[in-house]
Backbone as JSON, one array per atom type, in Angstrom:
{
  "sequence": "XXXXXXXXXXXXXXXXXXXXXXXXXXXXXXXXXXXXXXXXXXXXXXXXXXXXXXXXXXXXXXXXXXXXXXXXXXXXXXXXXXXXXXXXXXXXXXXXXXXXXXXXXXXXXXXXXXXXXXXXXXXXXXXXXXXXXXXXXXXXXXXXXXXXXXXXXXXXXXXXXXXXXXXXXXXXXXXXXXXXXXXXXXXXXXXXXXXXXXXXXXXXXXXXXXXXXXXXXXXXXXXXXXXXXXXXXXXXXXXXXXXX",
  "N": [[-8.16, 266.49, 178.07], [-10.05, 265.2, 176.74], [-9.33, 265.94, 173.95], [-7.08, 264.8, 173.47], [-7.88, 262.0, 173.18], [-9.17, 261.6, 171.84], [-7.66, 262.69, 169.5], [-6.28, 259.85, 170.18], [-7.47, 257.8, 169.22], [-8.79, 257.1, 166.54], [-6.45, 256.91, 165.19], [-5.77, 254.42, 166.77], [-7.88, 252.78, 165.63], [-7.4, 252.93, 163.18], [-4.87, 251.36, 163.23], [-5.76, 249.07, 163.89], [-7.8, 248.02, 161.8], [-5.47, 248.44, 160.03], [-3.74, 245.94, 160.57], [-6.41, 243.79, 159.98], [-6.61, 244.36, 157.3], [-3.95, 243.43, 156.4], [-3.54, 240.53, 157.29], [-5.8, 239.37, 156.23], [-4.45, 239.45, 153.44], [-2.15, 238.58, 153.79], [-2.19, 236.15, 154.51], [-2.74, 232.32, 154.49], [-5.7, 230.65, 152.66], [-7.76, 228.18, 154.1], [-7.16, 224.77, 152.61], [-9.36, 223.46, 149.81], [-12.05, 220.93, 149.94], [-11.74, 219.22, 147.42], [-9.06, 220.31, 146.57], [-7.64, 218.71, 149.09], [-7.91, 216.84, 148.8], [-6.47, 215.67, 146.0], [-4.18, 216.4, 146.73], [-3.55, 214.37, 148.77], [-3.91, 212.11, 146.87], [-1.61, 212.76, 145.71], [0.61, 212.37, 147.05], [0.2, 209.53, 148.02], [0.77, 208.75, 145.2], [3.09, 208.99, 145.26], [4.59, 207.47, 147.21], [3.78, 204.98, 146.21], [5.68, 204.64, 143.78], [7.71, 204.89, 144.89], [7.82, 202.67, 146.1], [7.56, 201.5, 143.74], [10.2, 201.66, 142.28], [11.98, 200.76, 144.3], [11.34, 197.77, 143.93], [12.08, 197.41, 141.23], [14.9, 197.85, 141.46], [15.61, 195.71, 143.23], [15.22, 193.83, 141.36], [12.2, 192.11, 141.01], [10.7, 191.98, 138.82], [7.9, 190.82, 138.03], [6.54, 192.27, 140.48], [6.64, 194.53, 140.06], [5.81, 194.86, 137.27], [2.8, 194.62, 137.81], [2.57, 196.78, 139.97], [2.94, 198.84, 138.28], [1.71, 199.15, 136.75], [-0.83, 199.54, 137.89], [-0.35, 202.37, 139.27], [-0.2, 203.29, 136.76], [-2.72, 203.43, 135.92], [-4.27, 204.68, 138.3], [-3.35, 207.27, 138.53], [-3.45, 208.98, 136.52], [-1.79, 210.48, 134.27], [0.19, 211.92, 136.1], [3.21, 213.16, 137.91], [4.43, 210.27, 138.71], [3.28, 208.81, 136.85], [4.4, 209.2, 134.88], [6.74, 208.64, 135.17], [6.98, 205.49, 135.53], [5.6, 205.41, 132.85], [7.63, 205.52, 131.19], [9.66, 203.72, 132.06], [8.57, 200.95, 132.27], [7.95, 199.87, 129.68], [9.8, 198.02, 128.84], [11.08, 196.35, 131.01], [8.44, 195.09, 131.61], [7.89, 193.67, 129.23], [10.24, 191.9, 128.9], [9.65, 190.42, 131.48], [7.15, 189.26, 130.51], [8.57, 187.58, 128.5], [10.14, 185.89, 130.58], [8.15, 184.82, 132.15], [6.66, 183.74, 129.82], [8.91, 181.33, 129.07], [9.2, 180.34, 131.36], [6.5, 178.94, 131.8], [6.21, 176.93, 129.54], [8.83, 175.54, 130.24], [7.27, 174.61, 132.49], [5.55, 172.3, 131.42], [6.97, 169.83, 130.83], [7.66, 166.87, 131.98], [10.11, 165.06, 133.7], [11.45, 162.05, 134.82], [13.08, 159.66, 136.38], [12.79, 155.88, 137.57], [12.29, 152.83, 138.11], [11.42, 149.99, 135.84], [9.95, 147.58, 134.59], [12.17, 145.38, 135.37], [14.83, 146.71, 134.97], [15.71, 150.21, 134.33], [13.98, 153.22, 134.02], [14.29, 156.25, 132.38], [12.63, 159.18, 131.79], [10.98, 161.83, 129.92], [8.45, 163.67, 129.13], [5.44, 164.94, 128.11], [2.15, 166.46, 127.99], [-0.78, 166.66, 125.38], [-2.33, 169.4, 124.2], [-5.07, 171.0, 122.91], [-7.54, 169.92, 120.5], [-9.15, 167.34, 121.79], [-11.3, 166.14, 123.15], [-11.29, 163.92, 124.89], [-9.2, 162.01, 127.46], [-5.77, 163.3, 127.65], [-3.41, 163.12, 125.13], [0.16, 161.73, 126.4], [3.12, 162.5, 125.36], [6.19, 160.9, 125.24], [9.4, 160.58, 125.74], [12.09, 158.3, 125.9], [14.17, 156.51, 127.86], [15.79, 153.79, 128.79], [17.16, 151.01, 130.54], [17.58, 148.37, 129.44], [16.19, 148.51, 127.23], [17.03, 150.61, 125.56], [16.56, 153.52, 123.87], [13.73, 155.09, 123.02], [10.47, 156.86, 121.69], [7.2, 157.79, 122.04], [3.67, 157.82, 121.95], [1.23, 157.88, 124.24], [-2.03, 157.06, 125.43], [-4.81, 156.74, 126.57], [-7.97, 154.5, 126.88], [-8.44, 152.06, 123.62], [-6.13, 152.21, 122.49], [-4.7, 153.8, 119.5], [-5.93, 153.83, 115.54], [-3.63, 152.24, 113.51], [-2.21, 150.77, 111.25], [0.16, 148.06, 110.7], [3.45, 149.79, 109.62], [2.35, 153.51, 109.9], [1.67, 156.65, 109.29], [1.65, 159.83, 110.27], [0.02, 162.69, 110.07], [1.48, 165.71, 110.69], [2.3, 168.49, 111.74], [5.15, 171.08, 112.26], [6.23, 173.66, 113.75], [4.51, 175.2, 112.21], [4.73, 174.01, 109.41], [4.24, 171.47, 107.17], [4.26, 168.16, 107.72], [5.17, 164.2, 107.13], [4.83, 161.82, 109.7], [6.48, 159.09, 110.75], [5.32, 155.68, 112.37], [4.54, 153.1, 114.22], [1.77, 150.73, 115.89], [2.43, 149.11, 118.99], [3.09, 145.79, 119.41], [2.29, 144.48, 121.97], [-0.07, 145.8, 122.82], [-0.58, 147.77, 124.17], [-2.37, 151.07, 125.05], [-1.1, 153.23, 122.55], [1.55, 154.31, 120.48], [4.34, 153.81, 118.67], [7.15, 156.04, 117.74], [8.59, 156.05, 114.4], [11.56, 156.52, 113.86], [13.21, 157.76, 116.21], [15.47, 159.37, 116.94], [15.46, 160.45, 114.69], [13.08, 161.85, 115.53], [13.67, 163.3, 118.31], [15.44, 164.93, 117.57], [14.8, 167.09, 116.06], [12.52, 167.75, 117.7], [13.85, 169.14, 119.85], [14.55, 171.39, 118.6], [12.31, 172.62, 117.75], [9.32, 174.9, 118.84], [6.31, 174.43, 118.41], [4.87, 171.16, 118.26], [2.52, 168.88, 115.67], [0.39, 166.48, 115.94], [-1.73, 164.4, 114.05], [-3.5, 161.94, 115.1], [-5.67, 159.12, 114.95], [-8.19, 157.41, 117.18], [-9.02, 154.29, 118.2], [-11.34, 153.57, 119.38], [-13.08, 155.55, 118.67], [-14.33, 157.17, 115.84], [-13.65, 159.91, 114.88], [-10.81, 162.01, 113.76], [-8.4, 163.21, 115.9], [-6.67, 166.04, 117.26], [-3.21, 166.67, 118.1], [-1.9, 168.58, 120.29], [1.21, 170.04, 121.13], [3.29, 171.85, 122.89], [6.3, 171.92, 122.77], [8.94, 173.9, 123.46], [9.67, 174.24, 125.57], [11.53, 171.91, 126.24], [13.74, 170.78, 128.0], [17.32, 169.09, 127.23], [19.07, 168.46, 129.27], [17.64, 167.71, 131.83], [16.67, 165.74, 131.17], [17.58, 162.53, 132.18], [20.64, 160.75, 131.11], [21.46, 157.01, 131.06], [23.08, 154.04, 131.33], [23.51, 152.2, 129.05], [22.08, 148.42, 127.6], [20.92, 147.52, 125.73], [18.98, 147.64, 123.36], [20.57, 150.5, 121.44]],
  "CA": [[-8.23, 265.02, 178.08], [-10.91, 265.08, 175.68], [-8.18, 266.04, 172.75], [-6.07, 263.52, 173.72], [-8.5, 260.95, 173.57], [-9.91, 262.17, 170.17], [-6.53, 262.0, 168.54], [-6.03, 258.64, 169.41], [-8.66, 256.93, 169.07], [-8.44, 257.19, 164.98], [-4.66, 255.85, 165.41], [-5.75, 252.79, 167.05], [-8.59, 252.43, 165.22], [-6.25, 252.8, 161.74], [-4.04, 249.96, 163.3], [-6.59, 247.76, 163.68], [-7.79, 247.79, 160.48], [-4.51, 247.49, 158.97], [-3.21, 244.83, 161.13], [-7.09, 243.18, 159.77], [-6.12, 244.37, 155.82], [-2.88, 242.59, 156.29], [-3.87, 238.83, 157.68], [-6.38, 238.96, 154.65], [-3.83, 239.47, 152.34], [-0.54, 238.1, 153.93], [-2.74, 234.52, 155.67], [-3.07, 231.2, 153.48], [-6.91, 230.43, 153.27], [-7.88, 226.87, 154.4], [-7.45, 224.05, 151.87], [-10.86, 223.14, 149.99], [-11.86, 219.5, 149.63], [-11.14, 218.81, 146.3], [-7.05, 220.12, 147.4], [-7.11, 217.84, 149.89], [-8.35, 215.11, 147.86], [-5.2, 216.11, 145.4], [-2.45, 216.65, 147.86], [-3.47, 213.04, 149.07], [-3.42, 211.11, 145.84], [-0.25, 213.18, 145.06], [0.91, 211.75, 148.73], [0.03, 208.2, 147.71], [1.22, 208.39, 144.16], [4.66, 209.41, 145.28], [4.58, 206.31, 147.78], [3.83, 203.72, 145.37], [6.68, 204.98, 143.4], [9.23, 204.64, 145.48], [8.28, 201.44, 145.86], [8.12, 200.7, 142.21], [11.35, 202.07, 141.74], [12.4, 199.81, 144.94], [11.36, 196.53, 143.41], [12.91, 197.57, 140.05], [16.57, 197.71, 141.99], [15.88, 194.3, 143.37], [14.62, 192.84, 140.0], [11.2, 191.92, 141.39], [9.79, 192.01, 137.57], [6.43, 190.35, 138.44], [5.5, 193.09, 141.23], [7.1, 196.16, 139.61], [4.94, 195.23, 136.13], [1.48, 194.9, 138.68], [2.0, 197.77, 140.75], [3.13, 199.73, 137.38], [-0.01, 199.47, 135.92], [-2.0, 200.01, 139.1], [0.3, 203.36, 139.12], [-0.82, 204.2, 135.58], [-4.52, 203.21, 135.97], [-4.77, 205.11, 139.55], [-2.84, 208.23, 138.97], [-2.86, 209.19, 135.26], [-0.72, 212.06, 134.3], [0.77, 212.26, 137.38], [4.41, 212.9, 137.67], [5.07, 209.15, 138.66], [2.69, 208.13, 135.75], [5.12, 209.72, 133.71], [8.21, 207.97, 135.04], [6.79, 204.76, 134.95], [5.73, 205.22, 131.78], [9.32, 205.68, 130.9], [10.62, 202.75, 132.51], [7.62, 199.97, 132.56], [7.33, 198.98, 128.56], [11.2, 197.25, 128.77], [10.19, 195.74, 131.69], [7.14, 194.25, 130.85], [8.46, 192.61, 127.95], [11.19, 190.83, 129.98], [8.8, 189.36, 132.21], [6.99, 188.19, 129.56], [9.21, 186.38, 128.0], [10.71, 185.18, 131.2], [6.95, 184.13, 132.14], [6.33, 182.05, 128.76], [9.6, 180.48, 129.55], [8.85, 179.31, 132.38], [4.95, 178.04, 131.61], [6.53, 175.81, 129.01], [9.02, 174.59, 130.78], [7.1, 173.69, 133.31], [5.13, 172.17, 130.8], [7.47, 168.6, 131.03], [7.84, 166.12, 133.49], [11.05, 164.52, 133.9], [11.38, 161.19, 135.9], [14.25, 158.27, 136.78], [12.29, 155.01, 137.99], [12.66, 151.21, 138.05], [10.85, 149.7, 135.31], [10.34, 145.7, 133.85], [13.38, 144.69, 135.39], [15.32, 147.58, 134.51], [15.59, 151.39, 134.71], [13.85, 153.75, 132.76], [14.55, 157.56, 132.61], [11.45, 159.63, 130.98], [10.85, 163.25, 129.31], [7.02, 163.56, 128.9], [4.66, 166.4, 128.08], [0.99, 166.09, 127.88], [-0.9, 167.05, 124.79], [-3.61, 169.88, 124.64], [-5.69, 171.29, 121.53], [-8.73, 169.37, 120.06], [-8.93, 165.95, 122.03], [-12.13, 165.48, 123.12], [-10.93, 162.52, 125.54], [-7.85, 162.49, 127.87], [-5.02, 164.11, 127.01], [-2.14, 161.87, 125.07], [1.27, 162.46, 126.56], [4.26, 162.22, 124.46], [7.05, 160.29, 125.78], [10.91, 160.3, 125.41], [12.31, 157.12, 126.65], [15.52, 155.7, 127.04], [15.69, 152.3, 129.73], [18.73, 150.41, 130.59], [17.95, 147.19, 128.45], [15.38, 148.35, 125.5], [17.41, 151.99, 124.41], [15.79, 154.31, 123.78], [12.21, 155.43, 122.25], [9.44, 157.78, 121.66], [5.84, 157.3, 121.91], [2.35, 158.64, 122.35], [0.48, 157.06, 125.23], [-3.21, 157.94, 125.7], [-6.34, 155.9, 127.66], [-9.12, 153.65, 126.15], [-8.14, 151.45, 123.34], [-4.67, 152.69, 121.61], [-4.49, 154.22, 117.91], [-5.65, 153.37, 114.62], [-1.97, 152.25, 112.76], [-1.97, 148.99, 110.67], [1.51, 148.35, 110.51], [3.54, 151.09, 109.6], [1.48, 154.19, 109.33], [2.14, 158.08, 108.5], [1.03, 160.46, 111.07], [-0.01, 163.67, 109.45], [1.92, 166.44, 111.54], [2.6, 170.25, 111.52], [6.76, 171.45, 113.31], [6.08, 174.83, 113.63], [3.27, 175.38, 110.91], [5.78, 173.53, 108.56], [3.56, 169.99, 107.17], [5.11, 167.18, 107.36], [4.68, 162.52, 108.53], [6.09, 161.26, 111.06], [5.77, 157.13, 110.99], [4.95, 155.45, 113.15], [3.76, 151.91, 114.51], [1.5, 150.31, 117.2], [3.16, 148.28, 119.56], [2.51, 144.34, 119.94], [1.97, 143.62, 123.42], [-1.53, 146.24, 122.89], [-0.67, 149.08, 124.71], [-2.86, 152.68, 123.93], [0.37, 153.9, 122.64], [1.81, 154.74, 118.73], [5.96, 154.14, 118.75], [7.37, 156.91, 116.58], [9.63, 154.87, 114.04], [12.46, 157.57, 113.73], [13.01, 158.35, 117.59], [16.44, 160.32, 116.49], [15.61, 161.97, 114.05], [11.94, 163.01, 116.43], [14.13, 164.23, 119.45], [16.26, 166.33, 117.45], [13.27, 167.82, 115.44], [11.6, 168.32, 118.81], [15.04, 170.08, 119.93], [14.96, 173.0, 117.82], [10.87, 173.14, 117.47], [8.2, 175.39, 118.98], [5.03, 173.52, 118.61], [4.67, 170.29, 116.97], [1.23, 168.87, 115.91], [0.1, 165.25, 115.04], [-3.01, 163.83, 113.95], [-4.08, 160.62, 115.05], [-7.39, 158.47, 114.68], [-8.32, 156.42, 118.64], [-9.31, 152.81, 117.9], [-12.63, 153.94, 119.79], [-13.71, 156.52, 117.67], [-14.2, 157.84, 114.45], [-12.61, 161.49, 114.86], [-9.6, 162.21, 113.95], [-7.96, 164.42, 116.69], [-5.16, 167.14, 116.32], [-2.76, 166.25, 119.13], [-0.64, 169.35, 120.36], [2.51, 169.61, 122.27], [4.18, 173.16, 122.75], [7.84, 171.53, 123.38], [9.73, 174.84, 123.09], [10.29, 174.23, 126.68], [11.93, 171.15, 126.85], [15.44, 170.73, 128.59], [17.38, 167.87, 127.2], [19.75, 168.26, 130.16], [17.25, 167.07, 132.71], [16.74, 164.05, 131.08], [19.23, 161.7, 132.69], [21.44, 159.53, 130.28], [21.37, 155.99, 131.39], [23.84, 153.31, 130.7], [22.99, 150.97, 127.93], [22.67, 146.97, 127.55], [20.29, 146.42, 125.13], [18.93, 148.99, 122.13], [21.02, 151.89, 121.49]],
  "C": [[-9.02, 264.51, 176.89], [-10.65, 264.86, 174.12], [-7.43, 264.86, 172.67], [-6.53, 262.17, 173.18], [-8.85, 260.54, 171.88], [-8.56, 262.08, 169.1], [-5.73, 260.3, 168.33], [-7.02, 257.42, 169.02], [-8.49, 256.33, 167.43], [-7.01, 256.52, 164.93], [-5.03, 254.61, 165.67], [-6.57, 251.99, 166.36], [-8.0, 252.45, 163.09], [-5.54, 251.39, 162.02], [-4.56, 248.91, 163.25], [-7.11, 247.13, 162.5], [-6.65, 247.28, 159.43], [-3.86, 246.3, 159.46], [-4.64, 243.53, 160.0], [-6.35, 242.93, 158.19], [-4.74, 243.34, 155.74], [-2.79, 241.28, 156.7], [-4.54, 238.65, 156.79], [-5.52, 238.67, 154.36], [-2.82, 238.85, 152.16], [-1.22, 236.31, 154.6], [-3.2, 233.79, 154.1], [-4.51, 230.63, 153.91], [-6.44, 228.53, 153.02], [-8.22, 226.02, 152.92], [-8.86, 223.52, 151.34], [-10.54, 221.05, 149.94], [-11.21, 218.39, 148.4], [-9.52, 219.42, 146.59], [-6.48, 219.18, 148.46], [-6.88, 216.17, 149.52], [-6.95, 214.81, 146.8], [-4.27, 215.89, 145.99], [-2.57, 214.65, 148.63], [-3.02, 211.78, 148.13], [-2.02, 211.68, 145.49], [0.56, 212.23, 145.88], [1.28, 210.17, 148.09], [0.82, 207.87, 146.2], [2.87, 208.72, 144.17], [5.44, 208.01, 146.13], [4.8, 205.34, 147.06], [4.91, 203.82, 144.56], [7.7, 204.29, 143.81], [8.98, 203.5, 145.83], [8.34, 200.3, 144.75], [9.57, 200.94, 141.68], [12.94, 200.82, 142.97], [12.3, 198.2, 144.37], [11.99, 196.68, 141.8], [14.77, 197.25, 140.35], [16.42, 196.32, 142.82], [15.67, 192.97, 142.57], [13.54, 192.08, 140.19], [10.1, 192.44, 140.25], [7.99, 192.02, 137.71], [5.44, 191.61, 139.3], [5.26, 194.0, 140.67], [5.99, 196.03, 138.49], [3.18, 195.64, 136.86], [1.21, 196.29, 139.47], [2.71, 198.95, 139.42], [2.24, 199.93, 136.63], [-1.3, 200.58, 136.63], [-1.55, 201.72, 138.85], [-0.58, 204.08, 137.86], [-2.64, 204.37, 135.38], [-5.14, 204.21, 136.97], [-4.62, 206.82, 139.5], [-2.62, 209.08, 137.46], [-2.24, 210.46, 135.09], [-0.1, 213.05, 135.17], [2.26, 212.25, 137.08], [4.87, 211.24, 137.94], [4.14, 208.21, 137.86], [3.5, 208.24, 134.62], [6.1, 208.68, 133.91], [7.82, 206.82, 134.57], [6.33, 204.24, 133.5], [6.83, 204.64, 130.73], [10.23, 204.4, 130.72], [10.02, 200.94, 132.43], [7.44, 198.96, 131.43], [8.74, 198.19, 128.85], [10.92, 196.06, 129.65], [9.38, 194.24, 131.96], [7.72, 193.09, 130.23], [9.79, 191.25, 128.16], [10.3, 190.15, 130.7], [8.06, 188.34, 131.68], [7.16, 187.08, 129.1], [9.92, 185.31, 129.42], [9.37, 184.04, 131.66], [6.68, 182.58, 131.0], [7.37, 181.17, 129.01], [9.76, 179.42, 130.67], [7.75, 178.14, 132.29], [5.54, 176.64, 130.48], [7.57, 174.93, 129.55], [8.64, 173.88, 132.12], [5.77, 172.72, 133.05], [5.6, 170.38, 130.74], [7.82, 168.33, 132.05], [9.36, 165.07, 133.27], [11.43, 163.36, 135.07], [12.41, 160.1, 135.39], [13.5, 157.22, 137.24], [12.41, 153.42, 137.16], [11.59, 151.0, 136.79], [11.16, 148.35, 134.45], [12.01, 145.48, 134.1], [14.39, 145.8, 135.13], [15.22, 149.07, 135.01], [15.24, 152.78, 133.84], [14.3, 155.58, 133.12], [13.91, 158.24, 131.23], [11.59, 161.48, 130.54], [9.78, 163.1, 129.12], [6.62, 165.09, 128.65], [3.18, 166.11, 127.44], [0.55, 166.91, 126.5], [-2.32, 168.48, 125.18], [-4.52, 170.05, 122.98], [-7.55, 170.28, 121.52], [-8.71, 167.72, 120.37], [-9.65, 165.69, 122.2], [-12.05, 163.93, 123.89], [-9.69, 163.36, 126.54], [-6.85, 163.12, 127.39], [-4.09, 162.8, 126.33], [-1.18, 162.68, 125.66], [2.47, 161.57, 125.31], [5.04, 161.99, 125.08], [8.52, 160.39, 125.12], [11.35, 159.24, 126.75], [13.61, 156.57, 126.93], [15.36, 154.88, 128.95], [16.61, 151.25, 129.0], [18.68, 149.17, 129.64], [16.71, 147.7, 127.01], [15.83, 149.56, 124.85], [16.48, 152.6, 124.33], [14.81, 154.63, 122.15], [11.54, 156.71, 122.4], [8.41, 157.32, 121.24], [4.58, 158.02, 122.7], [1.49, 157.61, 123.15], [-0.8, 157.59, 125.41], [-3.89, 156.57, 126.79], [-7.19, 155.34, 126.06], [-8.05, 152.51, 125.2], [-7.06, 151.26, 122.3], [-5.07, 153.59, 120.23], [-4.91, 153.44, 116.71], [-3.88, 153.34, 113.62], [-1.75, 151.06, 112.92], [-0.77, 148.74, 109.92], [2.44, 149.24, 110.55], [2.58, 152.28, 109.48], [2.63, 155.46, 109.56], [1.71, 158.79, 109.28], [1.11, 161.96, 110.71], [0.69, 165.17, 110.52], [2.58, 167.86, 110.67], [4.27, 170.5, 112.48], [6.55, 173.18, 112.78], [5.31, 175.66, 112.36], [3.92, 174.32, 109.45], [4.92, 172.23, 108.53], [4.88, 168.8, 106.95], [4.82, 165.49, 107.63], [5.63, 162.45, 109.04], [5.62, 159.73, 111.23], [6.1, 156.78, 111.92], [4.74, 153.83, 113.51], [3.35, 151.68, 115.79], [2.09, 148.93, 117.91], [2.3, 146.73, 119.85], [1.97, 144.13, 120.58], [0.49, 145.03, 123.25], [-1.56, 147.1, 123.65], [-1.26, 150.16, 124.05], [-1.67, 153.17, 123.72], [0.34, 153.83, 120.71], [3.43, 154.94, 119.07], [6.06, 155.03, 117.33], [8.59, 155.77, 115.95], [11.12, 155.38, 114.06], [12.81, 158.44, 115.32], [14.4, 159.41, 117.69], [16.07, 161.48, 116.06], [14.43, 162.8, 114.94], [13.31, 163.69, 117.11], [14.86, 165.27, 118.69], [15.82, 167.26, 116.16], [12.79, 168.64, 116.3], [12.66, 169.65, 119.21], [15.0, 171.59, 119.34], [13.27, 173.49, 117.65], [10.24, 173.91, 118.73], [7.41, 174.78, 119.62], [5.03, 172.51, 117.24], [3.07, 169.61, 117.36], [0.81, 167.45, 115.57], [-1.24, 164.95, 115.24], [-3.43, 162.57, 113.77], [-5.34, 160.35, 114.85], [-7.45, 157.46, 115.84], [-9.38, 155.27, 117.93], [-10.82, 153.24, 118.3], [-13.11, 154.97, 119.49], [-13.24, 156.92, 116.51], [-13.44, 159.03, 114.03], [-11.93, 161.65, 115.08], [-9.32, 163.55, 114.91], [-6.34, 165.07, 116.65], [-4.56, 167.27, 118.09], [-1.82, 167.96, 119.33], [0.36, 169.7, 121.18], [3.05, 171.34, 121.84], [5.43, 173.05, 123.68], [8.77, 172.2, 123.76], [10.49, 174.83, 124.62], [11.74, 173.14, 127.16], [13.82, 171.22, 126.86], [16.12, 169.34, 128.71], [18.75, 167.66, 128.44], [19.49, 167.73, 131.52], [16.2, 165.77, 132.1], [17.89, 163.02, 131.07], [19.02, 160.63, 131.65], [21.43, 158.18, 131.65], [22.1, 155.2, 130.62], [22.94, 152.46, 129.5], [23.29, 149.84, 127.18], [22.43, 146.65, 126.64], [20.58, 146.96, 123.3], [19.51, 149.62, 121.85], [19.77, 153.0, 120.94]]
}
């Protein structure tokens, strides 16, 4: 019995061991922290993906450029840092431009309303730059009995412009005058004298720039208008009695 016992003993005690040697060698040890930390942002950066690649197929410009950044800022040299890379500058640059397009045109105000007996129908756009006071807005005018005009309207006490005057102005860096006169009845205002040839100046311009002088102060200010927006299709035509 003793033999018996003695031969296997060493057998079982061999199996055990190699059964141990073999879970070492053949078993996956437990993830450390920093792998988990990895395998998570991988996780997450595969997520955001697919839904930058989702708002790309619905043309959702605006989100796709925001969460394509976030992407590149969060996850750098990640495989979906790469794609977007790839796919994000085109993009971009579309939004862009669709962006400035928009900011300028929503840059004019367009209005139909009764006015002195009559009916006027307006194009406006406020000025910005070096004013130092309210803003002037620039006006396109056309009303059923006086035809149509253009004119700079501001606050306080109108424009220096004794008789005709010359209004020193920039059309897309390009110098150039633009005359002008102040109106009778004493409105803050400056009628452009050339309201043709302005609108279809303005039409094809950018940014135009004029430099007036306000009856109530000394400093000349540099008026600026960035028209590039304006849409002469939502300014409604109106019959006409009086002016052309």
């Amino acid at each position: 019995m003793k033999s018996v016992f003695s031969r296997y003993v060493p057998a079982v005690l061999c199996g055990v061991l190699l059964l141990a040697s073999c879970s070492q060698q053949g078993g996956t040890a437990a993830p450390t922290a920093a792998q988990q930390q990895a395998q998570a942002q991988a996780a997450d950066a595969a997520r955001n993906l697919d839904t930058y690649r989702q708002l790309l197929r619905i043309g959702n410009d605006a989100m796709a450029v925001e969460l394509g950044h976030d992407i590149l800022n969060r996850y750098p040299g990640s495989p979906a840092a790469r794609e977007v890379q790839q796919t994000l500058p085109p993009i971009e640059k579309r939004w862009q431009e669709v962006s400035e397009k928009n900011r300028l045109a929503a840059l004019w105000l367009y209005q139909v309303a009764p006015m002195a007996g009559g009916t006027q129908s307006t194009a406006s756009i406020e000025s910005s730059g070096d004013l130092g006071s309210a803003p002037v807005r620039l006006v396109l005018r056309r009303h059923t009995a006086w035809g149509q005009s253009v004119f700079l309207y501001g606050s306080g006490h109108g424009f220096v412009c004794r008789g005709n005057c010359t209004l020193p102005a920039t059309v897309d860096g390009k110098p150039m005058g633009i005359k002008a006169y102040a109106p009778s009845t004493g409105e803050p205002a400056l009628m452009i004298r050339d309201d043709r040839g302005f609108i279809a100046l303005l039409r094809k311009a950018k940014k135009i720039t004029l430099t007036v002088t306000p009856v109530d102060g000394e400093k000349k200010l540099q008026l600026v208008y960035e028209v590039g927006g304006f849409d002469p299709a939502k300014w409604a035509p109106l019959p006409r009695h009086g002016k052309p």
